[in-house]
Every structure is written in structure tokens, then in C-alpha cells.
N, C-alpha and C positions, 0 to 999 in steps of 0.2 A: 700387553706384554710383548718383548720382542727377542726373539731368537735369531739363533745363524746355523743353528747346524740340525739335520735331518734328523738326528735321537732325539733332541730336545724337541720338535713338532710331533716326533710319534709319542712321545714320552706323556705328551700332554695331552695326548687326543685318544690315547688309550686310554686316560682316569676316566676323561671325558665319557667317552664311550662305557666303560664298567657302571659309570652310573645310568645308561640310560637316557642320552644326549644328544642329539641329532646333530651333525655337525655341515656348516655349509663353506665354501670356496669361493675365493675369487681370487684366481689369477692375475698379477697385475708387473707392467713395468715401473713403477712408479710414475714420479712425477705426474702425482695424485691433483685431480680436478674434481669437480662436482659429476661429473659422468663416471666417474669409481665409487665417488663417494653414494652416491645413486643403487648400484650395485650391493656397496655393503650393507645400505639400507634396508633392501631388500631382502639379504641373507641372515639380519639381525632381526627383522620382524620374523621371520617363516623358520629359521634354527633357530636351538638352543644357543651353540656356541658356533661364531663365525673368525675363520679362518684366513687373509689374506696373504700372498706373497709375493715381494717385492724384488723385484729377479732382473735386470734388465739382460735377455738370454743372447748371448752370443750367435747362435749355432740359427738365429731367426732374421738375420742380419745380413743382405747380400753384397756382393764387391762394391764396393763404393758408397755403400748407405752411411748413415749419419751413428753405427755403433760408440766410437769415440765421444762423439761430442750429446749423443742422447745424455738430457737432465735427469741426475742424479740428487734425488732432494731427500734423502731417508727420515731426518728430524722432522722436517715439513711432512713428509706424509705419516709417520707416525703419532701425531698430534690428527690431523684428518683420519684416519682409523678410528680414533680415538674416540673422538667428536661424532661417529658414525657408529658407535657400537660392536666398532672389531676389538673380538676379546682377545686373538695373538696375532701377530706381524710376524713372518719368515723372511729373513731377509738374507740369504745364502751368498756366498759370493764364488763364483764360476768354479774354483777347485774341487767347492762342495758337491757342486750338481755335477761337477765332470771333471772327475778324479784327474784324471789322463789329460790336463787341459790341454797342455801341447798339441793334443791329437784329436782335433774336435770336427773330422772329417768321416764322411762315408766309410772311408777304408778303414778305421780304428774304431767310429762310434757304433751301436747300434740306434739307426734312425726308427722311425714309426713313419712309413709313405702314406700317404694318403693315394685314395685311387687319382689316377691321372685327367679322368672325368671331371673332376670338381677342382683338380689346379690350373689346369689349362683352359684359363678364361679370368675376367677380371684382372687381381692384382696378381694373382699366378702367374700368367704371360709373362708379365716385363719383370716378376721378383722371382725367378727361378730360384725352387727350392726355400724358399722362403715359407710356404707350409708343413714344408716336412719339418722344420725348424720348431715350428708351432706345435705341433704334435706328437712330436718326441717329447719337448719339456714342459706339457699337460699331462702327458702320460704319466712320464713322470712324479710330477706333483699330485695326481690323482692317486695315484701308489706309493706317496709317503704319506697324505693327507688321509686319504681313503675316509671322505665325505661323503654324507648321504646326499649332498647337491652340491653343484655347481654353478655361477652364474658367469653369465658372458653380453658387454653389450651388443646390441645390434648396429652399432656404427660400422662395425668388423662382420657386414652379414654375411660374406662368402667363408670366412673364418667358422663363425655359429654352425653353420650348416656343416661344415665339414668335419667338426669336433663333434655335433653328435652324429655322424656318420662314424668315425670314429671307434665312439663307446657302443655304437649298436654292436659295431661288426666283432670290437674285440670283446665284447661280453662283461664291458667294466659296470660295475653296482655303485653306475651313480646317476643322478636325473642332472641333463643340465637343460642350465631356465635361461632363453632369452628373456634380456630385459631393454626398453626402449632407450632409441639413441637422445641425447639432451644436447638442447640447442640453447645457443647465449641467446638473448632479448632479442640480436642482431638477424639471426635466424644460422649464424655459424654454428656447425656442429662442434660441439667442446672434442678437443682433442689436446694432446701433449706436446704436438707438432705447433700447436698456434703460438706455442711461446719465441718462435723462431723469426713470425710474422713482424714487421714492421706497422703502425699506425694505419698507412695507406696498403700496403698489402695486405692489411685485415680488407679493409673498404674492398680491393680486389677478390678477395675470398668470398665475400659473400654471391656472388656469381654462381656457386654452385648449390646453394639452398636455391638462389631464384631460379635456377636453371630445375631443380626439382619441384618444386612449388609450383612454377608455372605449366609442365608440362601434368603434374598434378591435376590442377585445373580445368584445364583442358583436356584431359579426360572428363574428367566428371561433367563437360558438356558437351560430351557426345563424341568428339573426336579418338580413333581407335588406331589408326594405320602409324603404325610406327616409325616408318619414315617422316610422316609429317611434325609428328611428335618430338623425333629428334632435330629438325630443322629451327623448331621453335628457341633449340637452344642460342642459336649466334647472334640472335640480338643483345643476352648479356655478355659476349664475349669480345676482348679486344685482345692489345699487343703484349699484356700483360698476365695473357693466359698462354697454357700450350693443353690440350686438353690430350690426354691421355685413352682414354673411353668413355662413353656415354651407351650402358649396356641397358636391356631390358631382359630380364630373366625370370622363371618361375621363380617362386618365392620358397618352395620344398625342394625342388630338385637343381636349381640353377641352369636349365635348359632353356634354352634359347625361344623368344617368343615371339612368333610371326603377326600377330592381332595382341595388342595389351586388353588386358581383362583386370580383372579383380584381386586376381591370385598374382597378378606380377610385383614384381620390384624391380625398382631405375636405380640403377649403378654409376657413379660419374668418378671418374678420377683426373685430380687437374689439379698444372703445375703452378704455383703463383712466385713468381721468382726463381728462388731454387728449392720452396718446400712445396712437395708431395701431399695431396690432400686427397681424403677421399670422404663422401658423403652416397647417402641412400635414401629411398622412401617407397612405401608400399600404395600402390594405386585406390587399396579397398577402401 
């Protein structure tokens, strides 16, 4: 089923709910892949009735990002909902979630910050403001939705971590589940962004799974000093990358790690032409 307007999501998740129904979330911009559809799978086994919304938010979008021309597929992905076991589609469009659309700035909106700790690093750095963006229109959706879970992939790990920092702090009544990132055959992490790619800048993209794979690896034969670790990456890099970061971070707290161990996670963000890609992987 698919809706557009806020009454009509509470309207439903209330019967929902009077029976007795556990209900689960998943946040989405559309232009839906098998890494969403992964997600719904997820929230369709473990709830009763699963909830997605298909939002592409403004206010998470910084100067110069790709807001305009981000794909917009709503019939295509609600056929994949469909196919997945989502029992409603929310598909709002910007006036809905923000009345005052004119006025979709600090001075007029009320934002949700995240602590400073957990923006400033990764994609924080270069997307100022770009989490708060995120965390306002979860909040959001979690207070028109008001599900017993939430899912979020882990391709977005600096995102997971900070949305449930989030719900801890503001005391919201809901569990959210990371669930694992999904990679094409090629070892590319599925994203919405690859529809941007060209044949050979896919070829180019894979660089950054090998560039996690292999420093993977090596780990797991003994090599620990992080420096070296990240040296390993320039052999798959040429003139058709710009790399952005190659972070090593706890995997609970995002705090910087001097020895990789078990509990880390490699962060890499790298440009292939002019899209933005980012991929991850846990050491354990």
C-alpha cells in the first residue's frame, strides 16, 4: 500500500498496533536496490507488519551535492517493497515533512545535532552538517512511525552508530538493527550512487572493496601497525581515483585506533570521476 501524507501512516499503524502487531522501519531514499531490499527482508521476517519510507530529504544534502538530480524511481521501488514483503510505502513529499518548506534552515527549523564527537570524522568532515540532516528526518519518521524497530544498513556505518547514539540519548522506544552491507559479485558495495557510474568507472570503483579486502587480509596474517596497513592501499590506486579517507576506527565508538585489532573498522571514501563512494569492513 502506498501513502503520502502523515495521518494516513499513523492512521494505519494504529489499527496495526490495537491489534497487537509489532511494527518495523526502514528509512529509505529510494532508488531501491537489493541492499534496501536486504533490509526489508529483514524487518518482514522479525515484524509483523513492515513500514518503509521513501523520502529523498532535503535538509541531508550539502552545497553542491547531487539533491536535484538524485533518482527518483517511486513505481520501481514500490514493486521491490512489494516483492520484499513491505506491507505500506510512505512516500511524502518535502511540504509534508516540512511544512515551512521555504525555510528549511537552522534559523527556522528545529534540527536534532548529533554530538560533535561522532560528526567530525569520516563523511562529517567534508559533508558539514550533513548528519544533522540525517537525524532530524529519523526523528522524525520515528515519531510518525513509532515502530518497535528500525533497520539501517551498515554500508552508512558512521550513520548506524550515530542514530543509535541518537535513540539512546533521547529515550526513543525503539531498537535499531544494524544489518550487513551487500556487495555485487564484483565485490562493489550496492549503492544508489553506482547508477551514476559508467562501465569503466564501475572497473575503477572496485578499488575500494580491494583496497578493504586486501588490507583485511593482512591483517588476519599478522600485520597490525596501521600505517603499513594503509600503505598497502596505492597499489590499487591510479589517476582515476582521488581518495578522500582511508580511516581506521573502533567499531562502537568511532575513536581513532592506533594498533587495528578485532574490534576495528576501515573506512575509505573515494572519488571515481565525479561520484562520491564510500565503502567499509570489520577486521574480526
Amino acid at each position: 500500500m502506498l501513502v503520502h501524507t502523515i495521518k494516513e501512516v499513523r492512521d494505519i499503524v494504529n489499527s496495526w498496533k490495537k491489534q497487537g502487531l509489532t511494527v518495523g522501519l526502514v528509512p529509505t531514499m529510494g532508488a531501491l536496490h537489493n541492499g534496501h531490499k536486504s533490509l526489508f527482508e529483514k524487518s518482514a521476517k522479525k515484524c509483523d507488519k513492515t513500514v518503509i519510507s521513501v523520502f529523498v530529504n532535503p535538509i541531508q544534502f550539502c552545497p553542491g551535492e547531487d539533491f536535484e538530480k538524485y533518482p527518483r524511481t517511486l513505481d520501481a521501488d514500490c514493486k521491490i517493497a512489494e516483492s520484499a514483503g513491505v506491507d505500506l510505502v510512505f512516500a511524502p513529499n518535502p511540504k509534508e515533512m516540512y511544512p515551512n518548506v521555504q525555510m528549511m534552515t537552522s534559523d527556522f527549523l528545529t534540527y536534532v545535532n548529533p554530538p560533535f564527537f561522532y560528526v567530525n570524522k569520516l563523511c562529517g568532515k567534508s559533508r558539514v552538517g550533513h548528519f544533522d540532516g540525517v537525524c532530524t528526518v529519523v526523528n522524525k519518521l520515528l515519531n510518525i512511525v513509532q515502530p518497535n524497530f528500525a533497520f539501517f544498513g551498515e554500508k552508512d556505518y558512521q550513520q548506524l552508530v550515530i542514530l543509535k547514539k541518537m535513540v539512546n540519548d533521547l529515550n526513543i522506544s525503539v531498537e535499531i538493527i544494524g544489518c550487513p552491507l551487500v556487495r555485487e559479485e564484483s565485490g562493489l558495495a550496492i549503492s544508489s550512487r553506482n547508477k551514476y557510474l559508467s562501465e569503466s568507472e564501475k572497473q575503477d570503483a572496485l578499488a575500494l572493496s580491494k583496497i578493504l579486502f586486501n588490507i583485511k587480509n593482512c591483517f588476519q596474517k599478522g600485520v597490525t601497525d596501521i600505517a603499513a596497513l594503509k600503505e598497502t592501499a596505492y597499489e590499487f590506486l591510479n589517476e582515476h581515483h582521488t581518495l578522500e579517507y582511508l580511516d581506521f576506527r573502533d567499531a562502537e565508538t568511532l575513536e581513532d585506533k592506533n594498533i587495528a585489532d578485532e574490534n576495528t573498522r576501515v573506512f575509505i571514501a573515494l572519488k571515481v570521476g565525479s561520484v562520491r563512494l564510500i565503502d567499509n569492513i570489520s577486521l574480526k
